[in-house]
KOLNU-613429 format. One line per field, with one value per atom (N, C-alpha, C, O, CB): residue number from 0; atom name; x, y, z. Coordinates in steps of 0.02 Angstrom, whole numbers. Atoms other than C-alpha are relative to their C-alpha. Glycine has a CB too. Layout:
// residues N
pos NUM:...
site CA:...
east X:...
north Y:...
up Z:...
END
This chain:
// residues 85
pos 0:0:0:0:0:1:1:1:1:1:2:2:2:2:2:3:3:3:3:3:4:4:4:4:4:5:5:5:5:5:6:6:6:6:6:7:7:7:7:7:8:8:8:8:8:9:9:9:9:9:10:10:10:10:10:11:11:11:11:11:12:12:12:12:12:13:13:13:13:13:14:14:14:14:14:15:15:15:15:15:16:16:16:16:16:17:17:17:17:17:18:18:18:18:18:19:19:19:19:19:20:20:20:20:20:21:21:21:21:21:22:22:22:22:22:23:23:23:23:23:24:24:24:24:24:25:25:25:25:25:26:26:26:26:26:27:27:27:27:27:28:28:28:28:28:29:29:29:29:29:30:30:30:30:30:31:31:31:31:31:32:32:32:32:32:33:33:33:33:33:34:34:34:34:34:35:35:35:35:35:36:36:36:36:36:37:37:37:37:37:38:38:38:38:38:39:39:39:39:39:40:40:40:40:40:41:41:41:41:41:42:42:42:42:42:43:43:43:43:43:44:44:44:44:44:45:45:45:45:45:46:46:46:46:46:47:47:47:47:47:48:48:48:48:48:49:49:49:49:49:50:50:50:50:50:51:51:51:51:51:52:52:52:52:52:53:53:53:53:53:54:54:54:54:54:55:55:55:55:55:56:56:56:56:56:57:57:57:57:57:58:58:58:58:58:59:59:59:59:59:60:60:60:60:60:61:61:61:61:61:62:62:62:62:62:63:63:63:63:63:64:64:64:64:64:65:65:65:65:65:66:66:66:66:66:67:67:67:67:67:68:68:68:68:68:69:69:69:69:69:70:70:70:70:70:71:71:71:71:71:72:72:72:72:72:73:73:73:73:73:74:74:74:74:74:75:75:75:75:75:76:76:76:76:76:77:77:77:77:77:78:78:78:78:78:79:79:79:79:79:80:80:80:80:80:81:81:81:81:81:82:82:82:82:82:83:83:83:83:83:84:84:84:84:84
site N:CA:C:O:CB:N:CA:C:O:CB:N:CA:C:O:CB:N:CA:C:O:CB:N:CA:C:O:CB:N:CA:C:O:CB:N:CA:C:O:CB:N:CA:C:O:CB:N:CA:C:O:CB:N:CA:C:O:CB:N:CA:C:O:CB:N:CA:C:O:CB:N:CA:C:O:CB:N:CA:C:O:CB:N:CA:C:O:CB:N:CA:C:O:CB:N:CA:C:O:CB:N:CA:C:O:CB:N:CA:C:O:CB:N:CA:C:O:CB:N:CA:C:O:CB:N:CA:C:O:CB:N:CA:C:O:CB:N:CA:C:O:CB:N:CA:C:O:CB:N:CA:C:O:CB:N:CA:C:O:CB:N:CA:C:O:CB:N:CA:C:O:CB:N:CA:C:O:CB:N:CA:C:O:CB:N:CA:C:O:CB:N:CA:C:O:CB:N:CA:C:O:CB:N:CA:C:O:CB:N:CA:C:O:CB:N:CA:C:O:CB:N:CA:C:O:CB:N:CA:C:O:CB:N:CA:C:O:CB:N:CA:C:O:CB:N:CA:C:O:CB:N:CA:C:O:CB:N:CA:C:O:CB:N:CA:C:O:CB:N:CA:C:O:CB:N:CA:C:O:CB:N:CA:C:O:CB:N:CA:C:O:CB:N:CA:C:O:CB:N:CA:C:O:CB:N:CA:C:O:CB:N:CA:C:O:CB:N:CA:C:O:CB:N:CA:C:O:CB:N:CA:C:O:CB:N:CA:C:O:CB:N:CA:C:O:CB:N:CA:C:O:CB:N:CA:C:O:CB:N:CA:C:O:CB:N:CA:C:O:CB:N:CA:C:O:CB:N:CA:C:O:CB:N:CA:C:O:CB:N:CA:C:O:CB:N:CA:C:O:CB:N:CA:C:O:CB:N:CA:C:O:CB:N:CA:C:O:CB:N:CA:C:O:CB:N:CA:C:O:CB:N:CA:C:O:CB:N:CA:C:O:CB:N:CA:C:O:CB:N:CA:C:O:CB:N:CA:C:O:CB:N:CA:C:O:CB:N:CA:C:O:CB:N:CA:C:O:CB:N:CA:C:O:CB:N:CA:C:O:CB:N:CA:C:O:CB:N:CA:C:O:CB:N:CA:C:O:CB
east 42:0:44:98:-48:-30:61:-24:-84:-23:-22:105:2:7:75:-6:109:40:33:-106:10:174:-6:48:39:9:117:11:24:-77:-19:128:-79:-90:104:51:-36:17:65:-54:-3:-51:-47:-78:51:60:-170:-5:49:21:42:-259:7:47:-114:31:-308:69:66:-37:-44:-129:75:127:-14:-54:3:37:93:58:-40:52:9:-15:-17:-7:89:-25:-47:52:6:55:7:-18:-76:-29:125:-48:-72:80:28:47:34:69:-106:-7:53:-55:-69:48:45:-71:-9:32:-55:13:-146:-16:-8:-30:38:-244:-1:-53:-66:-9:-177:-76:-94:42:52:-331:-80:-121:2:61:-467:33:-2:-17:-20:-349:-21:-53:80:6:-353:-78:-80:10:72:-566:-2:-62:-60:-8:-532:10:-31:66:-30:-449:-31:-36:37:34:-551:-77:-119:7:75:-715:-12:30:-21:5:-790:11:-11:-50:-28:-709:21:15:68:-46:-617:76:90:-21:-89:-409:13:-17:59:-61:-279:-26:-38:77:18:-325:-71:-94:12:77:-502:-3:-38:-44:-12:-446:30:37:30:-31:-357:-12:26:112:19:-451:-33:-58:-43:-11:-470:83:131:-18:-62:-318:7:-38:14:-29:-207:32:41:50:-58:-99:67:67:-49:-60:65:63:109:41:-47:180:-26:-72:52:6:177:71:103:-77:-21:282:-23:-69:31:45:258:39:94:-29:-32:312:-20:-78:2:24:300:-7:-18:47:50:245:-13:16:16:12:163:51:59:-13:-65:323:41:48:64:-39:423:-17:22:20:13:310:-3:9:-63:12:279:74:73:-54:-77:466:32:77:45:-9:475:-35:-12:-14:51:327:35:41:-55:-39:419:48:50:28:-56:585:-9:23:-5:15:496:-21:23:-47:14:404:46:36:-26:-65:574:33:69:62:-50:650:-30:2:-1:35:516:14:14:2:-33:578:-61:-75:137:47:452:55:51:-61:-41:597:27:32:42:-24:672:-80:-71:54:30:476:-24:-49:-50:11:463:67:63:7:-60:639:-39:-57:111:16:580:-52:-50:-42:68:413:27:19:-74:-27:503:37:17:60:-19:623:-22:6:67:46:490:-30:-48:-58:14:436:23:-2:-39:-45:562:27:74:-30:-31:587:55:85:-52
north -59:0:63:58:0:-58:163:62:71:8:-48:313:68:68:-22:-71:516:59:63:32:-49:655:64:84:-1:-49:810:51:45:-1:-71:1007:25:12:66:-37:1094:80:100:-19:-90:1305:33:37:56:-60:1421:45:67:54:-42:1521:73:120:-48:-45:1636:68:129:-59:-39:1682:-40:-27:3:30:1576:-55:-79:69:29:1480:-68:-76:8:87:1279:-40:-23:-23:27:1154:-97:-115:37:61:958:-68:-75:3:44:803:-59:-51:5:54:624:-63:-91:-16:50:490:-57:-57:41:37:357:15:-15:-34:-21:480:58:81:-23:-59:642:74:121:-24:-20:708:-3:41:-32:5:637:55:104:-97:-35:719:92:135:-23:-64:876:42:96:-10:-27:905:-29:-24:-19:-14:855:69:106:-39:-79:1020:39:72:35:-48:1115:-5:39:-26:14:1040:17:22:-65:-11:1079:-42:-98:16:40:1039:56:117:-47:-49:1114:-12:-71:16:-3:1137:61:110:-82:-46:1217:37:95:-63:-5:1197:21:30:-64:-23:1247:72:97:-12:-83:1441:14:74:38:-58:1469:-54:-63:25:17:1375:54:108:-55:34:1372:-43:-10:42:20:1252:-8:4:-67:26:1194:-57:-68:50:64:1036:43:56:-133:-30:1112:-62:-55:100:44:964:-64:-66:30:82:770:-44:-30:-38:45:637:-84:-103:22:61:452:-22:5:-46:48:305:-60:-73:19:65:144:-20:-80:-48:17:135:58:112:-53:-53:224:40:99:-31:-19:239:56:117:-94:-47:308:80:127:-30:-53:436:47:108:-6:-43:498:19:62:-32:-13:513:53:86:-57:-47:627:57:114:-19:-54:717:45:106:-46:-24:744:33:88:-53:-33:788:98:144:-45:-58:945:21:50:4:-28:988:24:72:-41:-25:1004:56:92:-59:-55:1129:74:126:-10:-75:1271:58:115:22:-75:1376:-11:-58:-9:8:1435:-2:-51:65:8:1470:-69:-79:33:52:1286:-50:-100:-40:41:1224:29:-2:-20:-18:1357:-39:-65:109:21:1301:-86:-105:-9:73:1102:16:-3:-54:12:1150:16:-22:60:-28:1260:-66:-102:76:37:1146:-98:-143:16:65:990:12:-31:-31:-2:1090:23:57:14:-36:1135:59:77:7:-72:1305:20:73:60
up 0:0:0:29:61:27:-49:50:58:-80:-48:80:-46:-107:36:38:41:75:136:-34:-45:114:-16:-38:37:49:50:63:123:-51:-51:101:-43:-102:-19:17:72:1:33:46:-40:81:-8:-61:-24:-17:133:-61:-82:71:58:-12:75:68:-33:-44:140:33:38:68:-27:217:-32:-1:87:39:102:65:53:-36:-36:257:-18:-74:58:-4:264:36:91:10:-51:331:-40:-94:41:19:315:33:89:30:-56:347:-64:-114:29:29:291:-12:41:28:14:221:-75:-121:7:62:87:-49:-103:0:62:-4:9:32:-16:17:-26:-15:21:-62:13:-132:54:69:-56:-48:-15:66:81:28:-46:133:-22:10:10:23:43:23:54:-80:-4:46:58:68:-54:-86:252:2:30:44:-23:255:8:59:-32:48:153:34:26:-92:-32:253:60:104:3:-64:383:68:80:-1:-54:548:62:55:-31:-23:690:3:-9:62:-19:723:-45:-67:-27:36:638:-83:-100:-16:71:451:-12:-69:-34:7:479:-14:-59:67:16:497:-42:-52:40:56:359:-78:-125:22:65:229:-48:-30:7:40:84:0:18:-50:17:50:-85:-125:40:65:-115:26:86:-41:-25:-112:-80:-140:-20:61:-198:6:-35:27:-8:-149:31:72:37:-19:-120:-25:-76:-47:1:-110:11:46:26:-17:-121:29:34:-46:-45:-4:7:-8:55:10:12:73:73:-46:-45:208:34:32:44:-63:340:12:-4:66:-54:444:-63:-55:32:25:300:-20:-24:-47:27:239:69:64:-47:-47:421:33:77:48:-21:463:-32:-6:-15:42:313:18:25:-60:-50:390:53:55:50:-74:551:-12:15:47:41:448:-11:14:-84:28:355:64:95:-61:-70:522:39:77:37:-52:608:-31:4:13:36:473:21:15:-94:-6:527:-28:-7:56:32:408:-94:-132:-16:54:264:-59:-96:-6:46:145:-29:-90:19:30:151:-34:-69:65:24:113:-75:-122:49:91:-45:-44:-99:-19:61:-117:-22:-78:46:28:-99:-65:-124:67:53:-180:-75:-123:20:74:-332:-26:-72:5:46:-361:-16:-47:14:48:-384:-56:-96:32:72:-519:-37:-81:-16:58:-605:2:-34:-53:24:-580:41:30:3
END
């Protein structure tokens, strides 16, 4: 079974925010839905980055990784340079 770890960002205030799961897209309209926490205030979201993995453990280790860098600059360079620019 196949792992993700994507970076979503706020439409609202450009911020981030990282998580990890099976289904990226389905995770995505969590965000975006109604709920309460974190991601509830500053929806709308985008998904601008993902990665795949081949378990749980790895994709959430990667999770934890980006989470530890707290720096918005090192999560714009990853995102730019997954697409090329």
């Amino acid at each position: 079974m196949s792992y993700y770890t994507y970076i979503i960002q706020s439409k609202k205030d450009l911020s981030f925010y990282i998580g990890s799961c099976q289904d990226p897209q389905e995770r995505l309209l969590k965000h975006n839905g109604k709920h309460n926490g974190y991601t509830a205030r500053k929806q709308p979201w985008k998904l601008v980055w993902i990665e795949l993995y081949k378990s749980k453990s790895e994709a959430f280790k990667r999770e934890k990784y980006l989470k530890k860098q707290k720096s918005k600059l090192f999560l714009e360079k990853l995102i730019s340079n997954s697409l090329g620019t």
